[in-house]
TORNUTI-490921 format. One record per atom (N, C-alpha, C): x negated, y negated, z negated; residue number from 1. Coordinates in pm, whole numbers, plus 50000, padded with zeros to 5 digits. Layout:
REM residues N
+-------+-------+-------+-----+
:    c1 :    c2 :    c3 :   n :
+-------+-------+-------+-----+
:     X :     Y :     Z : NUM :
...
+-------+-------+-------+-----+
//
This chain:
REM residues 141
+-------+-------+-------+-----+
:    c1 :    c2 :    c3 :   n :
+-------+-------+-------+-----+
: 49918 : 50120 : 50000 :   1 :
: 50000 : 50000 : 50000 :   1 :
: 49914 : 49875 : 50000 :   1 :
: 49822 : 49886 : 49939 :   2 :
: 49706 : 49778 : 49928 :   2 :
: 49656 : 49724 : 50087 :   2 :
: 49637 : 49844 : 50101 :   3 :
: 49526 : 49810 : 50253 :   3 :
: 49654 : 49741 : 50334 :   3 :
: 49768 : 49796 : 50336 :   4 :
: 49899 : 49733 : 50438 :   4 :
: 49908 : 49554 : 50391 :   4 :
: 49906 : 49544 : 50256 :   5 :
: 49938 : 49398 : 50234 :   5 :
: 49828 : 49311 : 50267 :   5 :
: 49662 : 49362 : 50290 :   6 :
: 49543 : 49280 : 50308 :   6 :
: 49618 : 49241 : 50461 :   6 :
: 49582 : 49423 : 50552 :   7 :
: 49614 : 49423 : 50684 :   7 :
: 49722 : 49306 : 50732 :   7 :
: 49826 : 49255 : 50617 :   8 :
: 49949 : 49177 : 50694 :   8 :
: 49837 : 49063 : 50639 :   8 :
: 49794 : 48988 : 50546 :   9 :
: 49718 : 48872 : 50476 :   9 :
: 49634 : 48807 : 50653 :   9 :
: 49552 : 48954 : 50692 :  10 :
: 49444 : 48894 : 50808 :  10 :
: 49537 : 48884 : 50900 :  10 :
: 49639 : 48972 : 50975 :  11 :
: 49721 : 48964 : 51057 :  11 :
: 49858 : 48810 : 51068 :  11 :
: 49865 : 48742 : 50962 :  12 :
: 49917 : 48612 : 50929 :  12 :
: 49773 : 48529 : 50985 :  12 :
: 49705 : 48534 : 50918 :  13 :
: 49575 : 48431 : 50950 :  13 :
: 49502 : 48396 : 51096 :  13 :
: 49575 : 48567 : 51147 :  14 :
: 49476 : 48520 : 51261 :  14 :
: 49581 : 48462 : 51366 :  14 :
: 49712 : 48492 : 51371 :  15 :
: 49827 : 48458 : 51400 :  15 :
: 49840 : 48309 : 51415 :  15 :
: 49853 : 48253 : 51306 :  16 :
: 49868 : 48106 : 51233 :  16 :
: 49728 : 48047 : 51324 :  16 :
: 49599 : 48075 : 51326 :  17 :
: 49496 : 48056 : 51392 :  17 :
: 49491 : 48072 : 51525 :  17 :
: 49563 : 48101 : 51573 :  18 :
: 49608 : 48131 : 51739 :  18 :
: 49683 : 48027 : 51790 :  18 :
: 49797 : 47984 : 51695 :  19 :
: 49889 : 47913 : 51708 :  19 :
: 49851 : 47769 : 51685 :  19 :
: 49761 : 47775 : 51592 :  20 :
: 49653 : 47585 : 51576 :  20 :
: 49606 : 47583 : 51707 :  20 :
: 49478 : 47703 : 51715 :  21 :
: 49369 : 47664 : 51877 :  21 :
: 49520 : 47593 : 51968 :  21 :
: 49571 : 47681 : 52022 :  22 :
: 49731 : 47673 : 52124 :  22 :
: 49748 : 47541 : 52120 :  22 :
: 49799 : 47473 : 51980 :  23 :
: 49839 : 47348 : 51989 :  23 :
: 49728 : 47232 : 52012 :  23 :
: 49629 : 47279 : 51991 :  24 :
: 49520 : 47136 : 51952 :  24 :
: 49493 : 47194 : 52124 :  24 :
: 49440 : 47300 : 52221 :  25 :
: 49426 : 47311 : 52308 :  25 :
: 49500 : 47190 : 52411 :  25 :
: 49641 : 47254 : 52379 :  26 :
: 49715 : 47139 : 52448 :  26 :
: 49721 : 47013 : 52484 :  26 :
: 49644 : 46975 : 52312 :  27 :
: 49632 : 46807 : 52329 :  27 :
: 49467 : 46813 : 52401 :  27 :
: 49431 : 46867 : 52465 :  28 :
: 49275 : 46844 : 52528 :  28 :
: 49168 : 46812 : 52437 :  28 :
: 49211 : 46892 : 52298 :  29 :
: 49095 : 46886 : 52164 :  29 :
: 49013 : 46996 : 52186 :  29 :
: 48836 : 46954 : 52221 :  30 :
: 48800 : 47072 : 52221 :  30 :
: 48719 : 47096 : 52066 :  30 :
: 48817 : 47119 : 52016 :  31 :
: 48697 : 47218 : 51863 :  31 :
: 48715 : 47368 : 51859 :  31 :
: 48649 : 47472 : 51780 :  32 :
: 48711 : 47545 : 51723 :  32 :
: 48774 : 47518 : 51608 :  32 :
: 48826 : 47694 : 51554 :  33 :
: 48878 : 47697 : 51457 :  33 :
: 48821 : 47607 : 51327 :  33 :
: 48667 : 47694 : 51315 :  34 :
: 48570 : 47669 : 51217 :  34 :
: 48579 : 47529 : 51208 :  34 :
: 48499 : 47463 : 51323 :  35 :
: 48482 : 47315 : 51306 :  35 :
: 48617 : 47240 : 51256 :  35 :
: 48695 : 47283 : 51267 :  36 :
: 48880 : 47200 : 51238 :  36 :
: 48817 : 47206 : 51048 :  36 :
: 48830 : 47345 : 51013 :  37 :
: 48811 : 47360 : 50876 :  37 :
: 48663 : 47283 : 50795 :  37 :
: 48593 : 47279 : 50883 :  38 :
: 48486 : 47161 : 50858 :  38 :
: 48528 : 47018 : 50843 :  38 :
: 48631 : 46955 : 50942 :  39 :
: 48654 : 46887 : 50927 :  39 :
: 48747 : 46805 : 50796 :  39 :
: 48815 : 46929 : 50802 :  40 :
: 48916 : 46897 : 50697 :  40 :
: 48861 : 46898 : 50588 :  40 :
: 48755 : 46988 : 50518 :  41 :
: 48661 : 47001 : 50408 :  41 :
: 48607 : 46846 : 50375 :  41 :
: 48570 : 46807 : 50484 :  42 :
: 48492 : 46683 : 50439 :  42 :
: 48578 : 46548 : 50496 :  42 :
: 48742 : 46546 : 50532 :  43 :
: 48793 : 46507 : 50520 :  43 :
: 48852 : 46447 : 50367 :  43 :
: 48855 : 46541 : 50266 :  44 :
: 48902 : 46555 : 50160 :  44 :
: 48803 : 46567 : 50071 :  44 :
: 48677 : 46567 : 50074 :  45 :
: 48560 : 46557 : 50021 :  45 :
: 48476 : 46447 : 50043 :  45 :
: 48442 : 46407 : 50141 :  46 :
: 48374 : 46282 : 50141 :  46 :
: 48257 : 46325 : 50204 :  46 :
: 48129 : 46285 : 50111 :  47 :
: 47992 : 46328 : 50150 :  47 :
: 47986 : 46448 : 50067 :  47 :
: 47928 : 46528 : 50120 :  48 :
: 47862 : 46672 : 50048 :  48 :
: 47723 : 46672 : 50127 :  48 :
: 47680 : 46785 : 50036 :  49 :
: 47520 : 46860 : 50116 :  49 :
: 47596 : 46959 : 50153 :  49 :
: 47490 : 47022 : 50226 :  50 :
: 47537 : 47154 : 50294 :  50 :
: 47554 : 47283 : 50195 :  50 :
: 47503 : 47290 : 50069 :  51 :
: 47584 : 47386 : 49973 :  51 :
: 47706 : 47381 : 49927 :  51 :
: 47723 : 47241 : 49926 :  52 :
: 47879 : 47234 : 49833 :  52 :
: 47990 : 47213 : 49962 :  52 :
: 47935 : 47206 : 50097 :  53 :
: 48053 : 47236 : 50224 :  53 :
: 48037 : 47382 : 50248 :  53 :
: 47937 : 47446 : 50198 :  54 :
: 47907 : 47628 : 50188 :  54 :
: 48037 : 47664 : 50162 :  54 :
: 48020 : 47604 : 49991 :  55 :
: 48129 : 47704 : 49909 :  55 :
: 48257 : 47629 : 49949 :  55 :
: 48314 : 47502 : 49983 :  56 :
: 48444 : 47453 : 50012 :  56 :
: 48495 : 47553 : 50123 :  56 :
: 48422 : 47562 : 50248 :  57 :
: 48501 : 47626 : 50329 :  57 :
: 48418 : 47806 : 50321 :  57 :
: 48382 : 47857 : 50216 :  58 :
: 48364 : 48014 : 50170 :  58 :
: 48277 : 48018 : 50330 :  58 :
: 48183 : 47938 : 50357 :  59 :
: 48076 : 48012 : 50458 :  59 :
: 47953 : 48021 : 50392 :  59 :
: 47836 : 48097 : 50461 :  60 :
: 47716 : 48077 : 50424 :  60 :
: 47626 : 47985 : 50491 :  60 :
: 47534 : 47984 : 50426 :  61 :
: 47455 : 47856 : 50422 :  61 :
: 47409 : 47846 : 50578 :  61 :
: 47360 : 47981 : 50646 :  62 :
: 47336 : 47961 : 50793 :  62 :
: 47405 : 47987 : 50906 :  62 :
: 47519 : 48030 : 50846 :  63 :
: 47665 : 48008 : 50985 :  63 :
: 47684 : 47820 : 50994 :  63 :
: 47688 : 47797 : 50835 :  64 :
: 47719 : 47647 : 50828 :  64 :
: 47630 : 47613 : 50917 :  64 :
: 47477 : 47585 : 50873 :  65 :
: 47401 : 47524 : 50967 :  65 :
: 47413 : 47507 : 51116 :  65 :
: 47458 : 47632 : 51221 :  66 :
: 47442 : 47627 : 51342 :  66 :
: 47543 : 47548 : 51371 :  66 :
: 47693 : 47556 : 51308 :  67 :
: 47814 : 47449 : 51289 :  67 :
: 47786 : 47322 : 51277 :  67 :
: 47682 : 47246 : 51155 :  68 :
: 47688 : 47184 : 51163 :  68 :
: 47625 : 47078 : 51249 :  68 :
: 47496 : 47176 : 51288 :  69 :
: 47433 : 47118 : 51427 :  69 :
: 47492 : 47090 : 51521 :  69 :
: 47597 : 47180 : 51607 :  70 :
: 47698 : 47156 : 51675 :  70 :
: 47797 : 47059 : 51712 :  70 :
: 47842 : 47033 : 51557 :  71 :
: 47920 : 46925 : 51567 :  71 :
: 47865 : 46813 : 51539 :  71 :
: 47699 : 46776 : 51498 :  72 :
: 47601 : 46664 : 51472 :  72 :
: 47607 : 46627 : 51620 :  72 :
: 47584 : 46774 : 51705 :  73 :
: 47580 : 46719 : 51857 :  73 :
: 47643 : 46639 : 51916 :  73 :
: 47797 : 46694 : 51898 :  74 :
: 47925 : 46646 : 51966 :  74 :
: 47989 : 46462 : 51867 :  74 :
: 47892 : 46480 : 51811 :  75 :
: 47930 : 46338 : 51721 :  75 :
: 48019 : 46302 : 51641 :  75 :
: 48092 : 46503 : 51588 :  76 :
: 48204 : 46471 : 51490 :  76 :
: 48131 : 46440 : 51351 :  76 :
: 48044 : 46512 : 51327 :  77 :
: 47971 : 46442 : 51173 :  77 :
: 47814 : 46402 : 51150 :  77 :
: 47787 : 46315 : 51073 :  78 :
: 47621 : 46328 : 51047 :  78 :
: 47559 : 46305 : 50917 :  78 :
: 47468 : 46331 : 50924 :  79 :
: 47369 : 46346 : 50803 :  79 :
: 47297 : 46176 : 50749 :  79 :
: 47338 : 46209 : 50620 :  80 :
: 47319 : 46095 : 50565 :  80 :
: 47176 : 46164 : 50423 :  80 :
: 47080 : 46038 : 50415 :  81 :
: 47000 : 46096 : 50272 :  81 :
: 47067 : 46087 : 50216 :  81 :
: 47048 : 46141 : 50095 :  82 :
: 47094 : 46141 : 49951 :  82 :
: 47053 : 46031 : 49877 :  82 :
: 47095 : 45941 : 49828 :  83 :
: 46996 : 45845 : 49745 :  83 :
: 46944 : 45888 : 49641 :  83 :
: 47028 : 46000 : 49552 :  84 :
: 46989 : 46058 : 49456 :  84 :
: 46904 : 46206 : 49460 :  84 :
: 46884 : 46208 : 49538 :  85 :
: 46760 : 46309 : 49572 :  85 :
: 46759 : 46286 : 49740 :  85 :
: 46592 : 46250 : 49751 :  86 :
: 46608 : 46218 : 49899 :  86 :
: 46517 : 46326 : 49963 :  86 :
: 46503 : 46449 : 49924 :  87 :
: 46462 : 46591 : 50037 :  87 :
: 46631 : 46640 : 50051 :  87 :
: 46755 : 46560 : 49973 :  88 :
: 46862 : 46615 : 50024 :  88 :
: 46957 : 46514 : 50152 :  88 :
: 47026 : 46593 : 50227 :  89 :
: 47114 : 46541 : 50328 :  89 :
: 47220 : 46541 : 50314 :  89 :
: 47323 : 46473 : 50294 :  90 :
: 47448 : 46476 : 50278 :  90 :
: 47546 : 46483 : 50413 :  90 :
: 47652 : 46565 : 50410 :  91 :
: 47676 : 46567 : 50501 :  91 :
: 47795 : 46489 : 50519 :  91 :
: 47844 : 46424 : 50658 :  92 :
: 47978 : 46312 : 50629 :  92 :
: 48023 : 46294 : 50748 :  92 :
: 48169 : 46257 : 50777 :  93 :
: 48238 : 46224 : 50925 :  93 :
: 48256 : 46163 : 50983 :  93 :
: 48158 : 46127 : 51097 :  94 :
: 48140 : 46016 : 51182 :  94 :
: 48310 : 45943 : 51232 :  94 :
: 48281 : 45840 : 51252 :  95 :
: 48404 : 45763 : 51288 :  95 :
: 48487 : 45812 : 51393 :  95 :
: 48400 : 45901 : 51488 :  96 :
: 48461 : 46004 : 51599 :  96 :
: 48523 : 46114 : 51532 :  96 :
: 48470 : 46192 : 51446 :  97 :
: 48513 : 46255 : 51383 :  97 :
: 48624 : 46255 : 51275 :  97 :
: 48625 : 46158 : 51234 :  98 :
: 48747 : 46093 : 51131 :  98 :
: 48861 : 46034 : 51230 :  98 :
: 48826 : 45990 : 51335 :  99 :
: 48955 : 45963 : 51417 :  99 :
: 48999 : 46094 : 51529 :  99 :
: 48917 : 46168 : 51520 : 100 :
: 48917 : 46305 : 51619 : 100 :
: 49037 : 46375 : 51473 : 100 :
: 48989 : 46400 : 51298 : 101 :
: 49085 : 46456 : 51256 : 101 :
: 49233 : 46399 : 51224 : 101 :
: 49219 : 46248 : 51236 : 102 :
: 49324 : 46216 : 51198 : 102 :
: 49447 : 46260 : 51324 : 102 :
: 49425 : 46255 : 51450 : 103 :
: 49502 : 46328 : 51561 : 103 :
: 49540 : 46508 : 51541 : 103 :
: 49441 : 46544 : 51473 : 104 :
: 49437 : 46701 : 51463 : 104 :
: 49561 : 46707 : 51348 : 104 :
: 49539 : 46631 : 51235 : 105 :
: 49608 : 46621 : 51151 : 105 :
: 49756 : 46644 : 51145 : 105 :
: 49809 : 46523 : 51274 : 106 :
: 49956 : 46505 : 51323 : 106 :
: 49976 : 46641 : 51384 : 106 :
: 49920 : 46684 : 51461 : 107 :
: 49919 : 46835 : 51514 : 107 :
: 49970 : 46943 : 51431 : 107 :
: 49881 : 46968 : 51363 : 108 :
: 49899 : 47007 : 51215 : 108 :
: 50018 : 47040 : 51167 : 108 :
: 50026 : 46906 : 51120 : 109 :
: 50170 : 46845 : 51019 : 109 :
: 50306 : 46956 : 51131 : 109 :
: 50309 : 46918 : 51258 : 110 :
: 50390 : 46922 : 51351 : 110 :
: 50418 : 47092 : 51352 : 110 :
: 50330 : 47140 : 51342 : 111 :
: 50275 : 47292 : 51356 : 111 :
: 50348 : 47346 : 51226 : 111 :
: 50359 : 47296 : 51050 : 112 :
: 50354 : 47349 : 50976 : 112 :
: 50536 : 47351 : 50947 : 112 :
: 50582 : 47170 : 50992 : 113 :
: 50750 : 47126 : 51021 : 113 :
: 50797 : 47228 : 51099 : 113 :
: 50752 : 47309 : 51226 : 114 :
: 50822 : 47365 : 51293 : 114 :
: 50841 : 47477 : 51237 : 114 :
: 50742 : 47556 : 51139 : 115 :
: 50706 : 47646 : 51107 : 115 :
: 50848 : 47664 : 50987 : 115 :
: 50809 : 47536 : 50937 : 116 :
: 50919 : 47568 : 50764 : 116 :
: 51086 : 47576 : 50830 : 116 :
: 51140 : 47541 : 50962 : 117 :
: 51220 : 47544 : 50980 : 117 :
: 51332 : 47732 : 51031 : 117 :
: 51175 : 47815 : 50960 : 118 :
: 51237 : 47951 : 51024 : 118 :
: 51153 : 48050 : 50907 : 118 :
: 51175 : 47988 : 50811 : 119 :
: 51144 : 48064 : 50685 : 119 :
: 51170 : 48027 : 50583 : 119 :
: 51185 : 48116 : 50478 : 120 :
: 51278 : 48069 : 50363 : 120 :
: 51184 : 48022 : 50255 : 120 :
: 51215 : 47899 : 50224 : 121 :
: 51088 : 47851 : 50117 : 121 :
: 51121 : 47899 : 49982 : 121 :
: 51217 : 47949 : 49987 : 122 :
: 51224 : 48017 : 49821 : 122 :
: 51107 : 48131 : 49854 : 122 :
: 51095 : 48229 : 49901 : 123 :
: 51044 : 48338 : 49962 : 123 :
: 50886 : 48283 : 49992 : 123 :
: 50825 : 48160 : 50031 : 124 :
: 50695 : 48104 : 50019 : 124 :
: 50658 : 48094 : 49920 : 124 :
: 50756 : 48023 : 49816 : 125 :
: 50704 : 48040 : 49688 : 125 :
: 50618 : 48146 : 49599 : 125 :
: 50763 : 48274 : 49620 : 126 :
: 50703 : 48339 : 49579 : 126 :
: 50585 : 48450 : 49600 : 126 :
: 50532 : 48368 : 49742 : 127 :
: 50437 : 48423 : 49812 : 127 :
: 50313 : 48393 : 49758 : 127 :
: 50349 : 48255 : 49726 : 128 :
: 50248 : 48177 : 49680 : 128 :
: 50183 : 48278 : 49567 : 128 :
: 50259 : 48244 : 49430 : 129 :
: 50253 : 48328 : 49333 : 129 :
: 50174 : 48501 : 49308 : 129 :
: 50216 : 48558 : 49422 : 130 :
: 50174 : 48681 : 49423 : 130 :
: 50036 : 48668 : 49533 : 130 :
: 50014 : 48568 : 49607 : 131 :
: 49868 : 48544 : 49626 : 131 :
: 49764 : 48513 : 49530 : 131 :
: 49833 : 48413 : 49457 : 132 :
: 49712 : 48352 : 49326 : 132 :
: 49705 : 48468 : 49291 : 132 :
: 49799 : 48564 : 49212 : 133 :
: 49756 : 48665 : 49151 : 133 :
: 49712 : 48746 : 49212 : 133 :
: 49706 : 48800 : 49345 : 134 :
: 49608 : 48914 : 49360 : 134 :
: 49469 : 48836 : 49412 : 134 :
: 49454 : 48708 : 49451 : 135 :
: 49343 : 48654 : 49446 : 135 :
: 49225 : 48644 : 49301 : 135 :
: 49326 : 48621 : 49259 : 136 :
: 49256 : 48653 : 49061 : 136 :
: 49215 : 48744 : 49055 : 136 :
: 49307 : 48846 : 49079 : 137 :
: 49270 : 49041 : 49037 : 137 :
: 49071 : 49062 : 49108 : 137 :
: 49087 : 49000 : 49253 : 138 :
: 49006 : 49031 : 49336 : 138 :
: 48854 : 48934 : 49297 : 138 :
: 48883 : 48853 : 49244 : 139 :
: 48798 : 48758 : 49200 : 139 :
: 48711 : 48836 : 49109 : 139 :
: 48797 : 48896 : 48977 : 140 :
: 48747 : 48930 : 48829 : 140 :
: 48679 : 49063 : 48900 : 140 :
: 48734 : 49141 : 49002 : 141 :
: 48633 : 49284 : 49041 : 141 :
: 48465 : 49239 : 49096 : 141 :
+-------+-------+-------+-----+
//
């Protein structure tokens, strides 16, 4: 029964993730997935180094890196010193990038409205609920 409820957990995710690329495709956004969740990380974060955008979006330190080179390229974010330790780089979202998520955003929003209109939010709730908790269970193993 376990393995069926993970199996539906990835099978929602990658679903829901099909259905973002789809929409942002449309609008002639080229990111991936990853980079969207980059964005949004340090949308809602500000400046970070590259450890503490590690653990926000659960990557490692050298998937991040090739990401964040990537998108240093494309001019969605860049590297700032640290004033408070300067062998560190902080990482932050260029003005392209902050106006590239605020469009992704509306997308988004649009994506999540259409979504709530064909599911029962009592029933999210308690989705919610029984995620935290088996996220806990899985945590403490």
């Amino acid at each position: 029964m376990l393995q069926t409820f993970v199996q539906t957990i990835l099978q929602t995710q990658s679903y829901y993730r099909q259905i973002i690329h789809r929409k942002i495709r449309e609008h002639s956004i080229d990111v991936t997935f990853e980079m969207l969740h980059i964005l949004r990380c340090l949308d809602g974060a500000g400046k970070v180094n590259q450890q503490e955008l590690a653990n926000l979006t659960y990557k490692d330190k050298s998937s991040l890196s090739y990401l964040i080179k990537n998108m240093e390229k494309r001019g969605l974010i860049k590297r700032e010193e640290d004033v408070n330790d300067k062998r560190s780089k902080l990482v932050v979202l260029s003005d392209k990038g902050n106006k590239l998520y605020v469009e992704i955003k509306k997308i988004i929003e649009d994506v999540y409205n259409e979504l709530e209109k064909n599911v029962n939010l009592n029933h999210i709730e308690l989705c919610i609920g029984y995620m935290k908790e088996f996220t806990q269970t899985i945590k403490e193993n």
